[in-house]
mmCIF entry with sequence, helices, sheets and N, C-alpha, C, O atoms, coordinates in Angstrom:
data_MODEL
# 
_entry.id   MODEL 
# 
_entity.id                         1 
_entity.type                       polymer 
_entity.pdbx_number_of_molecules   1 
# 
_entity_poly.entity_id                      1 
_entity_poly.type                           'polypeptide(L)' 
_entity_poly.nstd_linkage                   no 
_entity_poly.nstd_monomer                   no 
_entity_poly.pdbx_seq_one_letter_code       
;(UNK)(UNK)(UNK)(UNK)(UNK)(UNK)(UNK)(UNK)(UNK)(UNK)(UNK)(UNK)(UNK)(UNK)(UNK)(UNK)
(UNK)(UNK)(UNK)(UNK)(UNK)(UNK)(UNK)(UNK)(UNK)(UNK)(UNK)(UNK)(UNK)(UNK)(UNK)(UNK)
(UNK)(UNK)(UNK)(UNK)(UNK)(UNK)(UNK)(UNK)(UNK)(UNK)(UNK)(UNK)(UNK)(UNK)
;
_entity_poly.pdbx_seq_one_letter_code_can   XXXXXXXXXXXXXXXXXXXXXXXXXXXXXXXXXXXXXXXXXXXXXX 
_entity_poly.pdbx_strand_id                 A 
# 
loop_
_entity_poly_seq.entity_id 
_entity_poly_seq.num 
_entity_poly_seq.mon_id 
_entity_poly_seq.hetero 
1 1  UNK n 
1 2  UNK n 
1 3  UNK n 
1 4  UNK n 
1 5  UNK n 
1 6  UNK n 
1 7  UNK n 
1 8  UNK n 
1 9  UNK n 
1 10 UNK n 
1 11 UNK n 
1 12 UNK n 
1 13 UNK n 
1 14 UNK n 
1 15 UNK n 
1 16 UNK n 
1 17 UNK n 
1 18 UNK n 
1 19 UNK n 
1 20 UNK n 
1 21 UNK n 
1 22 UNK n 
1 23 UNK n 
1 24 UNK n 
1 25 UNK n 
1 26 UNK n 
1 27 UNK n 
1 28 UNK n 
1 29 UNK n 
1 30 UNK n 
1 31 UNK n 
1 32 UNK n 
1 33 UNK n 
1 34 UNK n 
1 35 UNK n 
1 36 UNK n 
1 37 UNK n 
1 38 UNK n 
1 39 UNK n 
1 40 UNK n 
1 41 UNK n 
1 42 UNK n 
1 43 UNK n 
1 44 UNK n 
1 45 UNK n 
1 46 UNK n 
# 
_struct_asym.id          A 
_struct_asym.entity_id   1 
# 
_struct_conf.conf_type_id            HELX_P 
_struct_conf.id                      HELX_P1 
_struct_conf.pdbx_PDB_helix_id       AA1 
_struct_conf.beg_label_comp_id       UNK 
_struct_conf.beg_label_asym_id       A 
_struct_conf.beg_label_seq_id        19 
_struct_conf.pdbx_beg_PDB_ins_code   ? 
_struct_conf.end_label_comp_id       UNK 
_struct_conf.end_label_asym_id       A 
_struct_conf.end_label_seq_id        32 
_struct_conf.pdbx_end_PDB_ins_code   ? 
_struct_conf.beg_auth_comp_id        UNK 
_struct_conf.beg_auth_asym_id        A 
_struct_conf.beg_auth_seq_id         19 
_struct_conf.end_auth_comp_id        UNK 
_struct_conf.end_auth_asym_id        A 
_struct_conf.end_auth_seq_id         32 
_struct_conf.pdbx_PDB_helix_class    1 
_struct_conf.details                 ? 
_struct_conf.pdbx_PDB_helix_length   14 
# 
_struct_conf_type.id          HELX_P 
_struct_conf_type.criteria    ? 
_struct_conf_type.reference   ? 
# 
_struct_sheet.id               AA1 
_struct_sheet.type             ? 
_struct_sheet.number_strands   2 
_struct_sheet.details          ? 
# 
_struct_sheet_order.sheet_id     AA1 
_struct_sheet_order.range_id_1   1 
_struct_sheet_order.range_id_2   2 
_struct_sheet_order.offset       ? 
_struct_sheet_order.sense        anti-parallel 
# 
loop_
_struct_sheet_range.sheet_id 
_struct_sheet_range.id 
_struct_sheet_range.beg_label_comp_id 
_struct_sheet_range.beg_label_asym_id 
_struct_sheet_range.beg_label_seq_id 
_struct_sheet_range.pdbx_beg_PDB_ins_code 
_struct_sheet_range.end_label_comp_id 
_struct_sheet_range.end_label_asym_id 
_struct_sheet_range.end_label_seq_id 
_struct_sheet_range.pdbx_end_PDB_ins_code 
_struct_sheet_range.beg_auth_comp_id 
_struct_sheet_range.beg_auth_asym_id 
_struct_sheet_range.beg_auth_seq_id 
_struct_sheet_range.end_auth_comp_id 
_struct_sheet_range.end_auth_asym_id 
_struct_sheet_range.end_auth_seq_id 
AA1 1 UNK A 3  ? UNK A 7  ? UNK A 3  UNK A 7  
AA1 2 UNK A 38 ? UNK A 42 ? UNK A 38 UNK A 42 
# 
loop_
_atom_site.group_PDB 
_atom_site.id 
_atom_site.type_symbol 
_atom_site.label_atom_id 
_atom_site.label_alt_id 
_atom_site.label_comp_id 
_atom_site.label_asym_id 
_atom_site.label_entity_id 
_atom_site.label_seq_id 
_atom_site.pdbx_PDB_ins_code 
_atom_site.Cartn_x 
_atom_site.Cartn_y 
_atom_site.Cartn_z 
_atom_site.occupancy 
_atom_site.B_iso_or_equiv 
_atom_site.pdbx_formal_charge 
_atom_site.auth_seq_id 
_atom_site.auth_comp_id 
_atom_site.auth_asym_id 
_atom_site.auth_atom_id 
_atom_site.pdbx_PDB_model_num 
ATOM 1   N N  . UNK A 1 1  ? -43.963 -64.022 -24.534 1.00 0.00 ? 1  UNK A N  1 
ATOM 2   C CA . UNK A 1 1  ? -43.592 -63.175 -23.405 1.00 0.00 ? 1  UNK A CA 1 
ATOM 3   C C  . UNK A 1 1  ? -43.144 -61.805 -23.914 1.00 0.00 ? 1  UNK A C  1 
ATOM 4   O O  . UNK A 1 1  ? -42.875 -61.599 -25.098 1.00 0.00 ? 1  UNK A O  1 
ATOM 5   N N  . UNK A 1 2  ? -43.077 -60.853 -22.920 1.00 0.00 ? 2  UNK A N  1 
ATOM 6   C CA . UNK A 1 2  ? -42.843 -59.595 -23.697 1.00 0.00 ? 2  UNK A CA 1 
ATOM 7   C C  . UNK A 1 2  ? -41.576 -59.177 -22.514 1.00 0.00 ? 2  UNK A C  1 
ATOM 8   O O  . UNK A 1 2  ? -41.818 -59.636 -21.398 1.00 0.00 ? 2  UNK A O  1 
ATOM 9   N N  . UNK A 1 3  ? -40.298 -58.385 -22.623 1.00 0.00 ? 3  UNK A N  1 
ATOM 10  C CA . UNK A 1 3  ? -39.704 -58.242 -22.160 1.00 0.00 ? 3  UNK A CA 1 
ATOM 11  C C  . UNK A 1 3  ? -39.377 -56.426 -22.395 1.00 0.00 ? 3  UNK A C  1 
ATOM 12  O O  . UNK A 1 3  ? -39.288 -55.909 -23.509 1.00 0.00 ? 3  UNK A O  1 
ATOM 13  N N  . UNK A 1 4  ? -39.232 -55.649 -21.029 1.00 0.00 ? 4  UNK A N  1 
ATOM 14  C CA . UNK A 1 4  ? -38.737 -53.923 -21.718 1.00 0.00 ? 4  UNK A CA 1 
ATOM 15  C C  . UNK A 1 4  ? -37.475 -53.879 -20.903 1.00 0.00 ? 4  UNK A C  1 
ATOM 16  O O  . UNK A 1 4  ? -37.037 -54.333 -19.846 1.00 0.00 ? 4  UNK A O  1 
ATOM 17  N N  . UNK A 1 5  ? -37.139 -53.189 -21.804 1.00 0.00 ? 5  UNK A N  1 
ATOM 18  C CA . UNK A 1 5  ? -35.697 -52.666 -21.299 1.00 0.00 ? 5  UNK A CA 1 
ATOM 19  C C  . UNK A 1 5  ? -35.925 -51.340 -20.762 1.00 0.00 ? 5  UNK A C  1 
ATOM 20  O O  . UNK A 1 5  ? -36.806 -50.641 -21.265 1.00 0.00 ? 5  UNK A O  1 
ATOM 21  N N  . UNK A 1 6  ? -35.284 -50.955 -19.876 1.00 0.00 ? 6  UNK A N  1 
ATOM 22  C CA . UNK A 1 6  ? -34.763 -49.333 -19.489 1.00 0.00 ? 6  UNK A CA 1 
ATOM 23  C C  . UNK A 1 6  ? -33.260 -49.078 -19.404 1.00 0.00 ? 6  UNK A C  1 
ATOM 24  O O  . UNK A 1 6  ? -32.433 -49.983 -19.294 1.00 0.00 ? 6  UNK A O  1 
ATOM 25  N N  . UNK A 1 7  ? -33.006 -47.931 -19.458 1.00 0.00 ? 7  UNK A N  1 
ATOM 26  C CA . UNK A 1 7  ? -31.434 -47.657 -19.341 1.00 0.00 ? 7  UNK A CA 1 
ATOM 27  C C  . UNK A 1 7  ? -31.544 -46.934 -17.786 1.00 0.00 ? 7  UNK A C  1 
ATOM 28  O O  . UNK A 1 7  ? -32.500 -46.332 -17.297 1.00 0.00 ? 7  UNK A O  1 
ATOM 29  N N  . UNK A 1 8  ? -30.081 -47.254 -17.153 1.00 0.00 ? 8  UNK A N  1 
ATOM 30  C CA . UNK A 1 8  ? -30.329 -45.717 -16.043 1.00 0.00 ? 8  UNK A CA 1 
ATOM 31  C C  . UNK A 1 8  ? -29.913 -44.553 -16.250 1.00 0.00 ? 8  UNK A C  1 
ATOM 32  O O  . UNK A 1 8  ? -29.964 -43.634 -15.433 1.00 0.00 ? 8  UNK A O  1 
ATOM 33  N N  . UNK A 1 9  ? -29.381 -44.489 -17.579 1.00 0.00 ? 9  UNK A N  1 
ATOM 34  C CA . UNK A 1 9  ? -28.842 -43.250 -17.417 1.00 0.00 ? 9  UNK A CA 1 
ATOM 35  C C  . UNK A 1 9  ? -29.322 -42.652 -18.920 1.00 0.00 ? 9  UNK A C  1 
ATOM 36  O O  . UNK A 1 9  ? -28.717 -41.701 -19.416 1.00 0.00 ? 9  UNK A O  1 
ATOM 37  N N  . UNK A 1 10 ? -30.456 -43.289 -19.598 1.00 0.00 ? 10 UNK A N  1 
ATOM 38  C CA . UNK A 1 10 ? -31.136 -42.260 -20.851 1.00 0.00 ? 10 UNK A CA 1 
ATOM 39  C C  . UNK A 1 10 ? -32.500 -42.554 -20.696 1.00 0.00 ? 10 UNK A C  1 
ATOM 40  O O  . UNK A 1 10 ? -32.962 -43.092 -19.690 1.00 0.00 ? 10 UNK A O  1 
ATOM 41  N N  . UNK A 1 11 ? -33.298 -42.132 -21.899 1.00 0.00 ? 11 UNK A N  1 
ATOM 42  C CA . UNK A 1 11 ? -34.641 -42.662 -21.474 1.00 0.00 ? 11 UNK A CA 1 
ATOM 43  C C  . UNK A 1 11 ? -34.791 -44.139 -22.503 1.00 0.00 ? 11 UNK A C  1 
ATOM 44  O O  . UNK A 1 11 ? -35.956 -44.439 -22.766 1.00 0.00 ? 11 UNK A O  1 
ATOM 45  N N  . UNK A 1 12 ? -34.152 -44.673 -22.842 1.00 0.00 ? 12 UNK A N  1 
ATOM 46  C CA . UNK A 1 12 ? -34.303 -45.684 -23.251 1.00 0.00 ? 12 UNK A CA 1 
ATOM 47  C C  . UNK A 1 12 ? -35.573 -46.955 -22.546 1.00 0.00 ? 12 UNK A C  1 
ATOM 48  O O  . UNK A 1 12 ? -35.374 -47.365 -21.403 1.00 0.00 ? 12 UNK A O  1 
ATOM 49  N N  . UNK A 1 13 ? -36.285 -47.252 -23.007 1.00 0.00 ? 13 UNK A N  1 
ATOM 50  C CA . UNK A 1 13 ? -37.479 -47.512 -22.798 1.00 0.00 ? 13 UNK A CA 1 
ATOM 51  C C  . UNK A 1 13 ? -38.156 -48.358 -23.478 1.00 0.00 ? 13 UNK A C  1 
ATOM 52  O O  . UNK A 1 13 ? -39.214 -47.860 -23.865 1.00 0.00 ? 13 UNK A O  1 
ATOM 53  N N  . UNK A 1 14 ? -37.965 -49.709 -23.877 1.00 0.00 ? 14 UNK A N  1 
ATOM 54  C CA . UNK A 1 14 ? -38.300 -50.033 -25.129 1.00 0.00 ? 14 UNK A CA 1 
ATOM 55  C C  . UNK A 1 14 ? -38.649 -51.394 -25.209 1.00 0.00 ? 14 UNK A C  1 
ATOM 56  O O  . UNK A 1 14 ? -37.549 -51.909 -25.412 1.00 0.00 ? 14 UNK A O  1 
ATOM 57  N N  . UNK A 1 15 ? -39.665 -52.525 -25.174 1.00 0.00 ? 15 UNK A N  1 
ATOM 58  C CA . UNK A 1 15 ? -40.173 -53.875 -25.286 1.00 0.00 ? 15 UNK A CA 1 
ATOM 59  C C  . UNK A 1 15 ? -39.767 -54.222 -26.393 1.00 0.00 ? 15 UNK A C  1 
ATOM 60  O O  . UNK A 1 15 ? -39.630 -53.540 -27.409 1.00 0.00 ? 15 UNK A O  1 
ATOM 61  N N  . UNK A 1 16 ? -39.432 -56.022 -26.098 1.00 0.00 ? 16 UNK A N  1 
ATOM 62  C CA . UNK A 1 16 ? -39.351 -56.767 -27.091 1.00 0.00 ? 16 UNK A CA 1 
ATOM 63  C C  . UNK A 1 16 ? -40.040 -58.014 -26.629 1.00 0.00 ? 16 UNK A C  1 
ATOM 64  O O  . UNK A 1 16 ? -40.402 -58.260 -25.478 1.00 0.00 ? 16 UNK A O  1 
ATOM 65  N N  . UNK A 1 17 ? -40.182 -58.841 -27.800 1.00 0.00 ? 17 UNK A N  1 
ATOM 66  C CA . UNK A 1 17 ? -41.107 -60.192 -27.775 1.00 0.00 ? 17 UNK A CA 1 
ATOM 67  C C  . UNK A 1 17 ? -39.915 -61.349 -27.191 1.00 0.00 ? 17 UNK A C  1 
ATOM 68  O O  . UNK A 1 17 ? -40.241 -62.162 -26.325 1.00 0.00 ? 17 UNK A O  1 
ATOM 69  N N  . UNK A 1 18 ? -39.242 -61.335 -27.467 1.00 0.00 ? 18 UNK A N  1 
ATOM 70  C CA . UNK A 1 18 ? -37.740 -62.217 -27.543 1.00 0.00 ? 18 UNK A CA 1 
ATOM 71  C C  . UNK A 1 18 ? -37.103 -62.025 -26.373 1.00 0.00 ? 18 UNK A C  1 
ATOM 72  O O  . UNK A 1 18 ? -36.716 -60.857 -26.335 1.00 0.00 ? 18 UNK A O  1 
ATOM 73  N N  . UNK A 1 19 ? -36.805 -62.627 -25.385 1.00 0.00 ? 19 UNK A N  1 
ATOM 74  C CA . UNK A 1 19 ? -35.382 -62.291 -24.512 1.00 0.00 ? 19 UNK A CA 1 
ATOM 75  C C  . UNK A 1 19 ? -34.385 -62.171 -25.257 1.00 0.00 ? 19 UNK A C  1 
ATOM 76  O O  . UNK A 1 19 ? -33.724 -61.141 -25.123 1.00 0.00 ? 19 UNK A O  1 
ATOM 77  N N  . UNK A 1 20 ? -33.993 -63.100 -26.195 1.00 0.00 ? 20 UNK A N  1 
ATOM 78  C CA . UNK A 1 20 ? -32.106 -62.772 -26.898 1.00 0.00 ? 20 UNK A CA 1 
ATOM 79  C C  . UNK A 1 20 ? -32.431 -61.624 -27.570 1.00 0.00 ? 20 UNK A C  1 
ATOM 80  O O  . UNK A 1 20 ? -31.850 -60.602 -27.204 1.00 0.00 ? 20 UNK A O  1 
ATOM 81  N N  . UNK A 1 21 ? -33.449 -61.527 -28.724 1.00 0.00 ? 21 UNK A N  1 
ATOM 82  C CA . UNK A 1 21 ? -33.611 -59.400 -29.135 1.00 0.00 ? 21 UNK A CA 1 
ATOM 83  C C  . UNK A 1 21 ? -33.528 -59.103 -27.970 1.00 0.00 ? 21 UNK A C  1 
ATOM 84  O O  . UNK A 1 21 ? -32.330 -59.080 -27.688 1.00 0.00 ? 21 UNK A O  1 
ATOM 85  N N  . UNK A 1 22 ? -34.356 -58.766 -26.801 1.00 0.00 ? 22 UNK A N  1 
ATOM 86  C CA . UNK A 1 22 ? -34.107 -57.533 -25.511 1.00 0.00 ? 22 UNK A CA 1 
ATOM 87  C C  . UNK A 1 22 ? -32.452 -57.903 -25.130 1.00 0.00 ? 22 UNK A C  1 
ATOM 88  O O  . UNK A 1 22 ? -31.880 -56.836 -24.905 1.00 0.00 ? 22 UNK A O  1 
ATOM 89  N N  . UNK A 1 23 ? -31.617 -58.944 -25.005 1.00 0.00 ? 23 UNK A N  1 
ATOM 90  C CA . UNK A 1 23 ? -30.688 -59.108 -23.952 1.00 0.00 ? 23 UNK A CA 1 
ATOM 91  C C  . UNK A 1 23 ? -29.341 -58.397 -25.618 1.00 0.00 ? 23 UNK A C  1 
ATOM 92  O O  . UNK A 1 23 ? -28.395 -57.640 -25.397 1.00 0.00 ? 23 UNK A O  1 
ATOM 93  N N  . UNK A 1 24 ? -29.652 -58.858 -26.838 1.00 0.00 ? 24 UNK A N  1 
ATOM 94  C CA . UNK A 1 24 ? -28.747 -58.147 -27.834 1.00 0.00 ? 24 UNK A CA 1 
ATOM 95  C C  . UNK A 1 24 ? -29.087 -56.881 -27.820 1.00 0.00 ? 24 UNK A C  1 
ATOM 96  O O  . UNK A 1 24 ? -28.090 -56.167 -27.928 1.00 0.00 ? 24 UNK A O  1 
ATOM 97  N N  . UNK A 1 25 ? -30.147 -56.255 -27.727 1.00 0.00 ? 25 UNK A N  1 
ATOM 98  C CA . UNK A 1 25 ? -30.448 -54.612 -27.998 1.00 0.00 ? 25 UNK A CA 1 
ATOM 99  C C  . UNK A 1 25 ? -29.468 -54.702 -26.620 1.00 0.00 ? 25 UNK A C  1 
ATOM 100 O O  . UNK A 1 25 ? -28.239 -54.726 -26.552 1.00 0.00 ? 25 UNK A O  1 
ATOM 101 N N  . UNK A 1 26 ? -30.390 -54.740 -25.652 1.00 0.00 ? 26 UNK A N  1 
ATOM 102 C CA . UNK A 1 26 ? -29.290 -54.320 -24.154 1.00 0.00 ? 26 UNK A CA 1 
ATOM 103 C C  . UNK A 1 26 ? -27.624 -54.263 -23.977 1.00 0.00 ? 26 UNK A C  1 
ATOM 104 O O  . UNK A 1 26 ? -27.028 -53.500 -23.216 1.00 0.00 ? 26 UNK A O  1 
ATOM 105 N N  . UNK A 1 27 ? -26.923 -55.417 -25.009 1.00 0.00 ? 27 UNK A N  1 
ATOM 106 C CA . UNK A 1 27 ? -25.706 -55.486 -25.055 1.00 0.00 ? 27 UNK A CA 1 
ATOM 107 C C  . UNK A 1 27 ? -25.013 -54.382 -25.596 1.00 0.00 ? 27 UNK A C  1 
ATOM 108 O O  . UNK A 1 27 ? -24.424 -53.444 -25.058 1.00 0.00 ? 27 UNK A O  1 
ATOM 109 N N  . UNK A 1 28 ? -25.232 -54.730 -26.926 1.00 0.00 ? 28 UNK A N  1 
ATOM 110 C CA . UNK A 1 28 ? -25.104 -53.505 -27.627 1.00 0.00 ? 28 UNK A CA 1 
ATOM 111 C C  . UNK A 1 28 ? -25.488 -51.874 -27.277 1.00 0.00 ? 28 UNK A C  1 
ATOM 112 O O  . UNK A 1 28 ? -24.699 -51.026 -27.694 1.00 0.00 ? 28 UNK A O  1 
ATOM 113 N N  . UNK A 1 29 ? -26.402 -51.538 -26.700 1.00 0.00 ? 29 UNK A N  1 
ATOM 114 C CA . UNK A 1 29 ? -26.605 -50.092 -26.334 1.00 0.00 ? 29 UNK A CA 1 
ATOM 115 C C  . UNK A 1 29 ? -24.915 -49.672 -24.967 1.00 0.00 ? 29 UNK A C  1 
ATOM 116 O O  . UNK A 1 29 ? -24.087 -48.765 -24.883 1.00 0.00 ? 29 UNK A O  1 
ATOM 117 N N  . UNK A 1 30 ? -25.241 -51.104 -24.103 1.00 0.00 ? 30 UNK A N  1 
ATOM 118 C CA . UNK A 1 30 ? -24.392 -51.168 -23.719 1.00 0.00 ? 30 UNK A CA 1 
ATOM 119 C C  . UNK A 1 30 ? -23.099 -50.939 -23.531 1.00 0.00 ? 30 UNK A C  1 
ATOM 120 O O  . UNK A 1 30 ? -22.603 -50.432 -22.525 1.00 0.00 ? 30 UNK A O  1 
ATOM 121 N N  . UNK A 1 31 ? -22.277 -51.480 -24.941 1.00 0.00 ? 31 UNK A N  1 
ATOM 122 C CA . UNK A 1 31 ? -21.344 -51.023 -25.694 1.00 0.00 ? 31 UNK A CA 1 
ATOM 123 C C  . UNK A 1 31 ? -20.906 -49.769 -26.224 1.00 0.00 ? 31 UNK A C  1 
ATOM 124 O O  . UNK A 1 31 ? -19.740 -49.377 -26.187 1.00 0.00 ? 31 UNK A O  1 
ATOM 125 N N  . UNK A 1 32 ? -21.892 -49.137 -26.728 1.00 0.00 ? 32 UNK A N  1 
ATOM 126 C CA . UNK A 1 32 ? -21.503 -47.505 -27.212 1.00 0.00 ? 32 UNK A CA 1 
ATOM 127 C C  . UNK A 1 32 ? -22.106 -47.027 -26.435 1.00 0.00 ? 32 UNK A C  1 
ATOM 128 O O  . UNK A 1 32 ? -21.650 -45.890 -26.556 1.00 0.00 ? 32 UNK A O  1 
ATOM 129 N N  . UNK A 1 33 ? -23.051 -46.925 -25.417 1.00 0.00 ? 33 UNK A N  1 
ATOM 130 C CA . UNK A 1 33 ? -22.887 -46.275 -24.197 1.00 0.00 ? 33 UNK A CA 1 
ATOM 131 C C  . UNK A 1 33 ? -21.871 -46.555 -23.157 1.00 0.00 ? 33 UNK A C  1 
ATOM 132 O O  . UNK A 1 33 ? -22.657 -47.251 -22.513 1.00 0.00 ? 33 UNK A O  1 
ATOM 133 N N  . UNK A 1 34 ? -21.018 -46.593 -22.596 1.00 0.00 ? 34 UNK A N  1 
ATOM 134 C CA . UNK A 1 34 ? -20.388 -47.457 -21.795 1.00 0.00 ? 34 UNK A CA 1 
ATOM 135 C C  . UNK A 1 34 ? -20.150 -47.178 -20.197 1.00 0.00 ? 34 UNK A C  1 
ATOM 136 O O  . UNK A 1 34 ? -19.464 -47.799 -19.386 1.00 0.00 ? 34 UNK A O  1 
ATOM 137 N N  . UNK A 1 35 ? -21.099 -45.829 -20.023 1.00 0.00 ? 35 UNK A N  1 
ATOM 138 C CA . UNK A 1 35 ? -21.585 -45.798 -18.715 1.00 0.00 ? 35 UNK A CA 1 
ATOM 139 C C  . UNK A 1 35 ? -23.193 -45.974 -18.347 1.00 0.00 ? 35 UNK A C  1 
ATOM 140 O O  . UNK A 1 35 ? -23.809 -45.848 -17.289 1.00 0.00 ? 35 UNK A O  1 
ATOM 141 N N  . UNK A 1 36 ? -23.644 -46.365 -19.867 1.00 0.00 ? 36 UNK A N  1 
ATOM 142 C CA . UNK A 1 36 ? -25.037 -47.061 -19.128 1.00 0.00 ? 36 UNK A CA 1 
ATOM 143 C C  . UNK A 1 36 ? -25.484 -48.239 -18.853 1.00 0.00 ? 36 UNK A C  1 
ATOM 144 O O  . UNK A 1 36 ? -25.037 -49.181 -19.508 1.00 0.00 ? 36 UNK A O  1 
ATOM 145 N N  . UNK A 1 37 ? -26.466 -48.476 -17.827 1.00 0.00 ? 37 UNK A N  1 
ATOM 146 C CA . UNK A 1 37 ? -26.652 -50.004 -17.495 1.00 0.00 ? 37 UNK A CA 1 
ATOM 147 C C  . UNK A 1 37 ? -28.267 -50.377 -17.832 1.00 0.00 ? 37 UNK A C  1 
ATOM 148 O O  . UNK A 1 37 ? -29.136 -49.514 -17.705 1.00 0.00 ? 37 UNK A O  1 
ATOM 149 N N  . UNK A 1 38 ? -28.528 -51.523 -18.202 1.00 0.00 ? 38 UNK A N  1 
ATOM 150 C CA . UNK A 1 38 ? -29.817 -51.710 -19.365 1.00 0.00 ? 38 UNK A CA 1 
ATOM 151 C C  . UNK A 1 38 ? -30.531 -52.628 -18.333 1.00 0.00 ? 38 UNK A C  1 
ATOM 152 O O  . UNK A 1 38 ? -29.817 -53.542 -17.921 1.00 0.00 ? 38 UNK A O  1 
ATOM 153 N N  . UNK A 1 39 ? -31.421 -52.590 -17.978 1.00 0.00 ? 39 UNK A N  1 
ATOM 154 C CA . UNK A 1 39 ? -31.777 -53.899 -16.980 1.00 0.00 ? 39 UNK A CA 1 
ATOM 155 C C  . UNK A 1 39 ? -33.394 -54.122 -17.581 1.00 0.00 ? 39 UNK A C  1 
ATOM 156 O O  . UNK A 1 39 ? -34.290 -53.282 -17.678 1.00 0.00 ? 39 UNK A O  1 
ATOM 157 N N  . UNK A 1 40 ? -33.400 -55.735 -17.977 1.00 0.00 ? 40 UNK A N  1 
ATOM 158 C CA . UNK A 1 40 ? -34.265 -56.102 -19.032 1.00 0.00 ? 40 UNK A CA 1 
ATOM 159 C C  . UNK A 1 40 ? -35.354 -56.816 -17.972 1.00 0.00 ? 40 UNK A C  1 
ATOM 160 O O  . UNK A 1 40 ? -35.125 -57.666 -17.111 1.00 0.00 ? 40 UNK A O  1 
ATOM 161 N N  . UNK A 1 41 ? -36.894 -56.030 -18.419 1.00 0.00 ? 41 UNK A N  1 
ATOM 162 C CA . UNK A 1 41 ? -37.959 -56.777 -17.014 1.00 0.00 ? 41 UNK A CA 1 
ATOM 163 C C  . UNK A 1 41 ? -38.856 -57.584 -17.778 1.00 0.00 ? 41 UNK A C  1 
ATOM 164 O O  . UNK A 1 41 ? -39.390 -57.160 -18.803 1.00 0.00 ? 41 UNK A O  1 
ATOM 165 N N  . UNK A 1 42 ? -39.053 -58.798 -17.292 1.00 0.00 ? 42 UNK A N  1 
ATOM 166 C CA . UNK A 1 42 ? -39.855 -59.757 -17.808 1.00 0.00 ? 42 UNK A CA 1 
ATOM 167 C C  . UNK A 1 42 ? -41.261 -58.933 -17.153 1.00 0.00 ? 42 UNK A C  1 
ATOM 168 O O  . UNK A 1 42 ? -41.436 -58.770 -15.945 1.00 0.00 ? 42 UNK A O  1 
ATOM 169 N N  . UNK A 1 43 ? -42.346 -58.390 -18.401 1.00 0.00 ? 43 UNK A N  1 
ATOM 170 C CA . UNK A 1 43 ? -43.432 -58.159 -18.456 1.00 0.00 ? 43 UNK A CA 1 
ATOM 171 C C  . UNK A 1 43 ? -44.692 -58.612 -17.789 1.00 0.00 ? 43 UNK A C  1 
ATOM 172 O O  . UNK A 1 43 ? -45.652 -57.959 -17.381 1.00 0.00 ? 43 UNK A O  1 
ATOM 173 N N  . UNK A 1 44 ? -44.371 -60.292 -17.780 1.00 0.00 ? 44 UNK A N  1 
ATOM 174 C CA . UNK A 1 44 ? -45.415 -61.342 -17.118 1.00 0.00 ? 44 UNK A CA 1 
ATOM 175 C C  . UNK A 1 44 ? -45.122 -61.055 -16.099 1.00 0.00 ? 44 UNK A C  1 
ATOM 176 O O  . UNK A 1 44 ? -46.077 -60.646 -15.439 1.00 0.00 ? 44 UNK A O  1 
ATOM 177 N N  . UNK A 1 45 ? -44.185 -61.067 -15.591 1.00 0.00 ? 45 UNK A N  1 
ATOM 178 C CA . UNK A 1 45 ? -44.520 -61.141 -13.980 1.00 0.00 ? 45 UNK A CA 1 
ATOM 179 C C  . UNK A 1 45 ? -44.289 -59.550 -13.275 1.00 0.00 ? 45 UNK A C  1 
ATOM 180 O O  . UNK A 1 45 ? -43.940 -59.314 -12.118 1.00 0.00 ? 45 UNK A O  1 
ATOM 181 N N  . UNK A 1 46 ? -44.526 -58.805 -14.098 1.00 0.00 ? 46 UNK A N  1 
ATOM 182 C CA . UNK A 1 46 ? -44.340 -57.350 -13.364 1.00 0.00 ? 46 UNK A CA 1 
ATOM 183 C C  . UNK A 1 46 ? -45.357 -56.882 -12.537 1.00 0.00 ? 46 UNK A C  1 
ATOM 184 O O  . UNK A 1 46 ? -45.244 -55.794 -11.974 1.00 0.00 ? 46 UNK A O  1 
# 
């Protein structure tokens, strides 16, 4: 499965093969951004 992330508030933009890689990148950006929100889209069913 392929999963991308976006941010809403950079251009962060970025697929991974893995949900736990996409949902750890997402956490983490998360973290030292701490007014952005990461919302991770399952690819297959887009």
């Amino acid at each position: 499965m392929a999963y991308q992330l976006r941010c809403d508030s950079c251009d962060l933009d970025r697929e991974f093969a893995d949900w736990a890689d996409a949902n750890r990148y997402a956490s983490d950006h998360e973290a030292e951004f701490t007014e952005h929100w990461v919302s991770i889209h399952d690819l297959q069913h887009a």
